[in-house]
C-alpha positions as CSV (number, residue, x, y, z in Angstrom):
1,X,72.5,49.0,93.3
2,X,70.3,50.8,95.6
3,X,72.1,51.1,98.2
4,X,75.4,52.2,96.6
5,X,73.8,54.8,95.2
6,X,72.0,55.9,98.7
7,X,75.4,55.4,100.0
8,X,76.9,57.8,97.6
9,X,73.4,60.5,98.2
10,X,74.3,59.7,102.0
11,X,77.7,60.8,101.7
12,X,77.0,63.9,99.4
13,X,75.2,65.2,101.6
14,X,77.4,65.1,104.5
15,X,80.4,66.7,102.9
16,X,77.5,69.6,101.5
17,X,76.4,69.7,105.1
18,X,80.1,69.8,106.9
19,X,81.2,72.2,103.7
20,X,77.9,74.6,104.7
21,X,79.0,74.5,108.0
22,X,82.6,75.3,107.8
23,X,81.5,78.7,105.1
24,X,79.0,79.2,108.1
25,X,81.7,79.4,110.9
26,X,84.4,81.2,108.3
27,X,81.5,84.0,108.0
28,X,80.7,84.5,111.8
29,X,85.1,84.3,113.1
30,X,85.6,87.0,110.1
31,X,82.3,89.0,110.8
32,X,83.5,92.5,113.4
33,X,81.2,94.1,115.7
34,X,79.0,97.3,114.2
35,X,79.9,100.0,116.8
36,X,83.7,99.2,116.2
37,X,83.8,99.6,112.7
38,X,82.1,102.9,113.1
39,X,84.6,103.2,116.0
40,X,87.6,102.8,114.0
41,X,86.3,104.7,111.0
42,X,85.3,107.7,113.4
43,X,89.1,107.8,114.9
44,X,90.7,107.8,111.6
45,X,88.4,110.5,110.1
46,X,89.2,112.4,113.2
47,X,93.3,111.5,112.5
48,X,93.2,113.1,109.7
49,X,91.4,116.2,110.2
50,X,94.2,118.1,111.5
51,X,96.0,117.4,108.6
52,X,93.5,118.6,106.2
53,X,92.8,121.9,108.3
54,X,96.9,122.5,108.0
55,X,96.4,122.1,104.4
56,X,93.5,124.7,103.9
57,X,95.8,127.0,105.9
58,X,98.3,126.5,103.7
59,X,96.3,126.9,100.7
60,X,95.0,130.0,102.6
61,X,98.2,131.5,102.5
62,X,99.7,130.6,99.7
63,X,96.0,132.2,97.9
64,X,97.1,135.2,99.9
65,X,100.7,135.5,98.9
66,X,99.5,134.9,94.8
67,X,97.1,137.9,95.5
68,X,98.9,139.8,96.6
69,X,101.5,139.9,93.8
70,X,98.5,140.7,91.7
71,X,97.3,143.1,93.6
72,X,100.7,144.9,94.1
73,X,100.9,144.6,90.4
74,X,97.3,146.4,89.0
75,X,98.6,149.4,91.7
76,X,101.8,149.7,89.7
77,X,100.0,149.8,86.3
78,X,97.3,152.0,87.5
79,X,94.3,149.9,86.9
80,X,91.2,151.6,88.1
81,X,89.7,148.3,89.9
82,X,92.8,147.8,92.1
83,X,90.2,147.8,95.0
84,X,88.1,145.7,93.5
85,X,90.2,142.8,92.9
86,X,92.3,143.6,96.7
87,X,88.7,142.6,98.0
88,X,88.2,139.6,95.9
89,X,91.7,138.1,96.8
90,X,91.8,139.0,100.4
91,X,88.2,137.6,100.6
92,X,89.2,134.2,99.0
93,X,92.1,134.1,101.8
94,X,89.5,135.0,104.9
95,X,87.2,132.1,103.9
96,X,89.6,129.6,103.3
97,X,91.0,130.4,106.9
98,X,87.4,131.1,108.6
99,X,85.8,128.1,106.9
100,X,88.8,125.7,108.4
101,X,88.4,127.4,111.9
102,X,84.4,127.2,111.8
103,X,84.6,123.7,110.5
104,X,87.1,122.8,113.1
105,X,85.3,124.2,116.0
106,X,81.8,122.6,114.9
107,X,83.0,119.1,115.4
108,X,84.8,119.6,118.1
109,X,88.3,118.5,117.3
């Protein structure tokens, strides 16, 4: 009886040893090198950077195009703060577009 059940211990632990070993191997094939996942994630950021400096232009301008109107529109009524809020619009516009430009020149792309 002993020996059936060493068998049985024997061969327990060779299919926990062979199943360690296969996770083991599994791990390492799907493991990917450090410096090229920071690689890859630096050329994508990079990809899309462009695109995200477009879109603050375009935000830029539309900003402009919106303050404009209500600029146009407190000079028609009269308002006494006209200026006031011309400088407040056109400011918003300018920092959208200098912040894209500075931001874009920093890192280089």
């Amino acid at each position: 009886m002993k020996t059936c059940k060493r068998k049985i211990v024997d061969k327990a632990l060779k299919i926990s040893v062979l199943w360690a070993l296969l996770l083991t191997e599994a791990m390492i094939a799907s493991a990917q090198d450090g410096n090229a996942g920071i690689q890859q994630a630096n050329t994508q950021v990079r990809s899309y950077f462009e695109s995200g400096t477009n879109l603050m232009y375009a935000i830029g301008a539309i900003v402009g195009l919106i303050g404009a109107v209500k600029v146009y529109q407190k000079w028609n009524s009269g308002d006494q703060d006209t200026s006031k809020v011309a400088a407040a619009w056109f400011g918003s516009c300018i920092f959208l577009v200098v912040v894209a430009t500075i931001i874009k020149s920093f890192f280089g792309i």
